[in-house]
C-alpha angles and dihedrals in degrees: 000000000000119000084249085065098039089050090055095044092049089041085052097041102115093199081055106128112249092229088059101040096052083047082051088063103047092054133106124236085237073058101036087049091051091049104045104034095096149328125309094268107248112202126162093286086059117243135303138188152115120313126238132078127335152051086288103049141075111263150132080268097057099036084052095056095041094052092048090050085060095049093049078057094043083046097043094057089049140250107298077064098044091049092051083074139198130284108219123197129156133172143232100301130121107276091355087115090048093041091056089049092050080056096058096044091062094042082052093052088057092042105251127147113245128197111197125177116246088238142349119322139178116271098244095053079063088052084054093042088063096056088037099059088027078231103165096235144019129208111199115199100214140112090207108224101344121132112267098274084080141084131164148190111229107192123207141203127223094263088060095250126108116294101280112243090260097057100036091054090050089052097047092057085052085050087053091056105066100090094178108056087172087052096057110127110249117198128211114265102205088050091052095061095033069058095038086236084132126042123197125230126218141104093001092063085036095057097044099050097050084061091068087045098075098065083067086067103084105179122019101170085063089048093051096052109037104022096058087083103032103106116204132172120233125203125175090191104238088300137091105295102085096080100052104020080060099050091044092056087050096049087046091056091267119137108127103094142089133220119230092253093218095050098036092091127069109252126158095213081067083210107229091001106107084168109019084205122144088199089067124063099222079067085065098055101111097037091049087054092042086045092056097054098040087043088231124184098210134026109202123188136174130199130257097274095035104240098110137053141196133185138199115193126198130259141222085258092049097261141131133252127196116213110207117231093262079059098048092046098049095040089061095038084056100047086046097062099041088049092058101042092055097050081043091239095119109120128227098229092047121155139177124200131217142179109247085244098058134095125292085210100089086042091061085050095042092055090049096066085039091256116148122223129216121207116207136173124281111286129072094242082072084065093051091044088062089045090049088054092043084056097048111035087030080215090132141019115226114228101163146357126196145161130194101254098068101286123142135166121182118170111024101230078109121050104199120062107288121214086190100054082046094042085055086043107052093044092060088039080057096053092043084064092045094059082057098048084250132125120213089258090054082055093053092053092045084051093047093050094043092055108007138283103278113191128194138177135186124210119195120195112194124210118188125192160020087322096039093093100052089043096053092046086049094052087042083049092046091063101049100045095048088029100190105240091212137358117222089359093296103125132240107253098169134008111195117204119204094184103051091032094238143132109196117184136206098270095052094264115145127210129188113237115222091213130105112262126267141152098270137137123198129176125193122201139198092271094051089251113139140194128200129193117195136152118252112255096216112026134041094260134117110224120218108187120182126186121186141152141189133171100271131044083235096052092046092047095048094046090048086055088044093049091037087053094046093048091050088054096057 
C-alpha cells in the first residue's frame, strides 16, 4: 500500500488507541508521509524513532509487533528456549514504562516467563538482568540519549550483549509477518503474576549487581585517601543513573559529591536538556554552574539511560574542559594497566577491545604494557562477542572495552557499555591524579606527551525522511565508486571495505578482512590517520569519523581541520 493507504487504514482502524487517533488529525501530509511510508527500521540494535502514530514510529502498535516477532523466535527454537524467558527494563522516557509493559503482556499471551524491573533502571543493569535470570533474551524501553521525541526497543541476547545478526534477522522476518498490529494478543497482567508468569525486578538485582560492582573498584585504599576531599559533581541528566550510580561511588569510598538537584530525577521532558548528551557542553550547564559554586575538580554525567558517560574537569581559570570520549577512554585503559602492573595482577594474556572508529591512542598505551588490542566492528555486542571468545577458548583476559561515543565497559558481568562501572572508575582515575597534584586533563597532556597528540573528530549528516535512506546508500555508493586515492594530499595506503570484506592496498593488492561484514568504509593514509564513513545503525544519519595524530597539539588540530576540509569537499 501507499502511505496514503496505510494513513487511512490506520485513521479508520476502530481498535485504534484515542490518544493516536486524535495525533492522526493534527498532522501534516510532509508528517503523515514520514510516518506511514514503511516499516521502523529493526536492525540488530533493535529499532528507534519518534513516538507518536504509524508503521514508522515508536508506539504500543510497533512494540507489540516487535515483541511478538521475538516470541515467534523464542517459539520456533522450542520450548527449553521459550521457558528460559525474557528479562524487561526501560527508562525515564514518556510511555517507556507502558511500552515495556506492552512487552510483557504479549510475552504473556505466548507463555513465556517474563522478568520486569519494579521501575526504571540503567541499560546496562538490563544487560545484567539477562545473565542474571539466564533468560534468553532482554528488551530494553530507551532512546539512549535522543531528545525527548524518541523512544526505542533495544533488543538483547542471552549473553547480555546486543541480539547477534543471525538472530536478529530471523526475528525481523517473524516481525514482517504479523500483517494485523491492532490484532496482536494481549495477557493479563495481573493473572500473569497471581501465575508467576511474571516476576518483578528490584533490590534483589540491585543489590547483586552492585556486588559485581566492587571489583571495578582497583585501588580503595586510593579511593579512601584521596578521594575523601575530591569534590565532583554528578548529574544523571534527568534520566535512570542517580539511584545506583550513587550507590556504586559510595560503595567505591566516595562521598564527597553532589548531584545537580534539577537533573537528579528521572523526567522524560528532560527540562533544559534539548539533547540530554554528555558528549555536547550545553549538556554540562547546570553542573558547570553547580561546579562553580561548590569549587568542584571534576563534573560527571551520565546520559539518560545511563550507558554512557562524559567529564569536564576544571581548569587553572576556573573553567571548565570537556574530554572527549577517546580522552576519557584512554585516560582510564592507561590507569588500568598501570594499576595492575604495579600491584603485579596484569595478566600475560591481557587484551583491550575497541570499536575501528575509535582512538589509537589507546592502542599506543595498550602495546606499551605489552597488551594487545582488538579492534571490532561498531556496536557494543562486538565487544561482548570478544568477551564471550576470551571465556570459551581462555586464549585472552579482558581488562577494558570502549567506543568513541562514550561508551566503556570494564568488568564484563554486564555485556553492553556501562555509565555506572566509568562513573566508579573515573572517580577513582580522578583520585589517582590527585595523589599526584594532577587533574584528569593534566593526565591527558602527560599521555599525550609520553606517546603522541591524537585528534578525532566525528561528523554526523542527517538525513531525515522518506528520501533519507536512498540519500545516505548513494552517498555510500558515491565513495566507493569514485573511491578518493589521498585527503590533504596525504595518500590512501589502504581502503578497507566492510561490506565486501576487503583491504586493497595502493599498489592493487587485495586482502581478505576477518570481521563480520558491515557497511563500512575505512581509509588509511601515509601518516597512519584514518578516516572512516558508515551509516548509523539507529538513526537516519551518515558518519564521517576521522583519527589522526602528530607530535605537537598544534600539529594534530591543524591536520584534523585540514582532513575535515578535504572530506567536505568530496
Amino acid at each position: 500500500m501507499s502511505w496514503k493507504e496505510t494513513y487511512q487504514a490506520w485513521a479508520d482502524e476502530p481498535r485504534l488507541a484515542a490518544d493516536l487517533k486524535q495525533e492522526l488529525t493534527t498532522m501534516t501530509d510532509e508528517e503523515k508521509e514520514d510516518a506511514f511510508y514503511g516499516p521502523l527500521s529493526f536492525g540488530t540494535a533493535g529499532m528507534r524513532g519518534l513516538m507518536g502514530p504509524g508503521t514508522n514510529r515508536m508506539n504500543v502498535y510497533t512494540v507489540r509487533q516487535a515483541t511478538a516477532g521475538l516470541a515467534a523466535l523464542m517459539e520456533s527454537l522450542g520450548d527449553e528456549i521459550k521457558q528460559r524467558g525474557v528479562a524487561i527494563g526501560y527508562d525515564s522516557r514518556h510511555h517507556s514504562a507502558e511500552f515495556a509493559h506492552d512487552c510483557a503482556r504479549v510475552l504473556g499471551a505466548h507463555q513465556i516467563p517474563v522478568f520486569i524491573y519494579d521501575n526504571v533502571r540503567p541499560t546496562p543493569e538490563l544487560s545484567f538482568a539477562v545473565r542474571y535470570n539466564h533468560a534468553y533474551a532482554g528488551i530494553m524501553i530507551t532512546a539512549s540519549h535522543n531528545p525527548k521525541e524518541y523512544n526505542g526497543y533495544k533488543i538483547y541476547g542471552e549473553d547480555g550483549g546486543q541480539l547477534p545478526p543471525k538472530e536478529s534477522d530471523q526475528m525481523t522476518a517473524f516481525i514482517r509477518q504479523i500483517d494485523d498490529v491492532f490484532g496482536i494478543e494481549l495477557a493479563d497482567e495481573q493473572a500473569m503474576l497471581n501465575s508467576g508468569l511474571e516476576q518483578v525486578m528490584g533490590e534483589d538485582v540491585d543489590f547483586a549487581y552492585l556486588q559485581e560492582a566492587k571489583a571495578v573498584t582497583i585501588n580503595r585504599e586510593l579511593a579512601a585517601e584521596y578521594g575523601r576531599d575530591m569534590k565532583f559533581v554528578f548529574t544523571p541528566l534527568c534520566g535512570v543513573g542517580r539511584m545506583l550510580g550513587e550507590r556504586a561511588l559510595r560503595q567505591a569510598g566516595f562521598f564527597n559529591f553532589v548531584i545537580e538537584p534539577l537533573e537528579a530525577q528521572p523526567n522524560g521532558d528532560f527540562p533544559g536538556l534539548k539533547n540530554p548528551n554528555p558528549e555536547f557542553a550545553e549538556a554540562f550547564t547546570r553542573s558547570i554552574a553547580l561546579g562553580k559554586q561548590v569549587d568542584a575538580d571534576v563534573l560527571i554525567a551520565t546520559d539518560p539511560d545511563a550507558d554512557r558517560m562524559g567529564c569536564a574537569v576544571r581548569q587553572p581559570n576556573g573553567e571548565y574542559q570537556l574530554l572527549t570520549g577517546n580522552q576519557i577512554a584512554s585516560l582510564m585503559l592507561h590507569y588500568i594497566l598501570e594499576a595492575h602492573k604495579q600491584a603485579g595482577t596484569l595478566p600475560a594474556n591481557a587484551a583491550a577491545v575497541k570499536s575501528i572508529v575509535s582512538t589509537d591512542f589507546a592502542t599506543k598505551i595498550a602495546a606499551s604494557y605489552g597488551v594487545e588490542m582488538i579492534n571490532v566492528l561498531t556496536g557494543f555486542k562486538w565487544i561482548a562477542d570478544q568477551i564471550h571468545q576470551y571465556e570459551t577458548k581462555h586464549n585472552h583476559t579482558f581488562m577494558f572495552g570502549f567506543e568513541e561515543s562514550y561508551g566503556y565497559l570494564v568488568q564484563p558481568f554486564v555485556r553492553d557499555k556501562d555509565a555506572i562501572q566509568a562513573l566508579t572508575l573515573l572517580a577513582e582515575v580522578a583520585a589517582y591524579y590527585r595523589s599526584r597534584n594532577m587533574t584528569l586533563y593534566d593526565g591527558v597532556q602527560e599521555l599525550f606527551k609520553t606517546y603522541g597528540y591524537f585528534k578525532e573528530k566525528t561528523i554526523a549528516n542527517v538525513y531525515a525522511g522518506v528520501d533519507g535512506p536512498a540519500k545516505i546508500k548513494a552517498l555510500m555508493k558515491k565513495f566507493r565508486e569514485e573511491s578518493p586515492t589521498d585527503f590533504a594530499g596525504h595518500q590512501v595506503v589502504a581502503l578497507e571495505d566492510f561490506a565486501q570484506g576487503t583491504k586493497t592496498l595502493a599498489d592493487g593488492t587485495v586482502e581478505a578482512l576477518t570481521m563480520p561484514t558491515s557497511n563500512v568504509l575505512r581509509y588509511v593514509l601515509d601518516d597512519e590517520t584514518w578516516i572512516a564513513i558508515r551509516p548509523s545503525g539507529t538513526e537516519p544519519k551518515l558518519k564521517y569519523y576521522i583519527g589522526t595524530s602528530a607530535p605537537t597539539e598544534a600539529a594534530a588540530t591543524a591536520k584534523l581541520a585540514e582532513f575535515e576540509a578535504a572530506l567536505a569537499e568530496f
